[in-house]
N, C-alpha and C positions, 0 to 999 in steps of 0.2 A: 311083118307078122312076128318077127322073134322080138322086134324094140316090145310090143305090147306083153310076152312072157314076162310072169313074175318068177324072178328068180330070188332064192334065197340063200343068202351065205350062211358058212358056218357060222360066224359070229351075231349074225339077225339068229338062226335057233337057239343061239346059246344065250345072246340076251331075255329071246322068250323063255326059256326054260328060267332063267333065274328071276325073272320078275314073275313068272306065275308062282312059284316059291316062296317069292317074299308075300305078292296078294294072298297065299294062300294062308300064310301065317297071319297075316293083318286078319282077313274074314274069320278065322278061327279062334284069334284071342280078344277080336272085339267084334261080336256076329252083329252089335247094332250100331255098329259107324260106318253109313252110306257111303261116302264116298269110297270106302272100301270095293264093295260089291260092285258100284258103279264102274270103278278102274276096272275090277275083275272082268267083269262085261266090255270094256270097251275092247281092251288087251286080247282078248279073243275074238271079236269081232275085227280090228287088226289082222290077227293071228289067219282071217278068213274061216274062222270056227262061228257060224253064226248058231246053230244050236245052242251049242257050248254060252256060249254070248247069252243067250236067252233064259238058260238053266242058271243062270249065275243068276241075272238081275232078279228072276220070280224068286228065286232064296234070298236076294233082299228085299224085295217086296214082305216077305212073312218077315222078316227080321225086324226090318223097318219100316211097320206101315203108314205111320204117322209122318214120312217124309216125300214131298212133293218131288222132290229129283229124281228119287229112285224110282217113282211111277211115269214119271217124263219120259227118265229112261227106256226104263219097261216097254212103255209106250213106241217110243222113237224106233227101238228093237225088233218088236212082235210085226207079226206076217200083220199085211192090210186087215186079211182077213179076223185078225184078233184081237185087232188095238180097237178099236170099241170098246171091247169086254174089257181087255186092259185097265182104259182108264175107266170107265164103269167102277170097277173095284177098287181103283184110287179113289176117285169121287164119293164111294161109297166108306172109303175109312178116314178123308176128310174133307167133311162135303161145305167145310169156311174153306179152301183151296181156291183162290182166283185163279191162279196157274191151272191148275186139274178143269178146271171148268169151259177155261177158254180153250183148253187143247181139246175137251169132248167136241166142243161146237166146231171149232176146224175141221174134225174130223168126218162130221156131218157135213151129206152132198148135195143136199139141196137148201134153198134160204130160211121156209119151213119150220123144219126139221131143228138147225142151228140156230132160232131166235125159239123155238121150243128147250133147245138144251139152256141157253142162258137164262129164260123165264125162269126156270127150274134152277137154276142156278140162284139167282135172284131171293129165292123162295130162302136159300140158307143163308145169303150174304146179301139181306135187304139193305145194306149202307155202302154198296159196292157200288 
C-alpha cells in the first residue's frame, strides 16, 4: 500500500514550480504557439491538476483555433462526458481536419452514429 503512494520530493516541486514559470512566460509572450498551451496542460496534468490541465488547453483552443493538436488535446483532457462537445467545436473551426473528424467518430458508441460522423465529415473533405 505505501509502494503505490505518490510521494514528491523537494526537488520534483521545485522543478514544477520552475517550468510552470517558464510555460507561463512562453503562453504569455506568444498566446498563439500551441505547443506552448499544450505543454502547459500536460505539465499539470503530471502535476495531478487535472482542472488546471483543462483550463489551460480551453485557453488554447481560443488562442489557437485553427490547430488540430490543441483540440486533440482538448479533447484527450475533457471529462467523457465533454469530449464530444470538445471536438464538436474543433470540427466546427476546422471542419478540412481529418484528424478532428476521425477522433469525433471514435468517440461515437455505436457503428451508426460513427459512419454518420464521417459521412459528415466526407461532406467537407470530399477527396479524403
Amino acid at each position: 500500500v505505501l509502494n503505490s503512494m505518490n510521494i514528491t520530493s523537494d526537488a520534483e516541486i521545485s522543478d514544477f514550480k520552475k517550468a510552470r514559470l517558464l510555460l507561463k512566460s512562453i503562453t504569455q509572450t506568444n498566446p498563439k504557439h500551441p505547443p506552448g498551451w499544450i505543454a502547459a496542460a500536460r505539465l499539470e496534468e503530471l502535476a495531478g491538476r487535472l482542472k488546471v490541465a483543462r483550463q489551460f488547453i480551453h485557453k488554447g483552443c481560443e488562442e489557437c483555433p485553427k490547430n488540430e493538436d490543441v483540440w486533440l488535446e482538448a479533447c484527450r483532457l475533457a471529462n467523457p462526458n465533454e469530449a464530444k462537445a470538445v471536438i464538436a467545436r474543433g470540427v466546427k473551426s476546422i471542419p478540412t481536419s481529418v484528424k478532428l473528424w476521425m477522433q469525433a467518430s471514435k468517440l461515437e458508441n455505436n457503428d451508426m452514429n460513427r459512419s454518420r460522423v464521417l459521412r459528415k465529415g466526407l461532406e467537407h473533405i470530399p477527396d479524403s
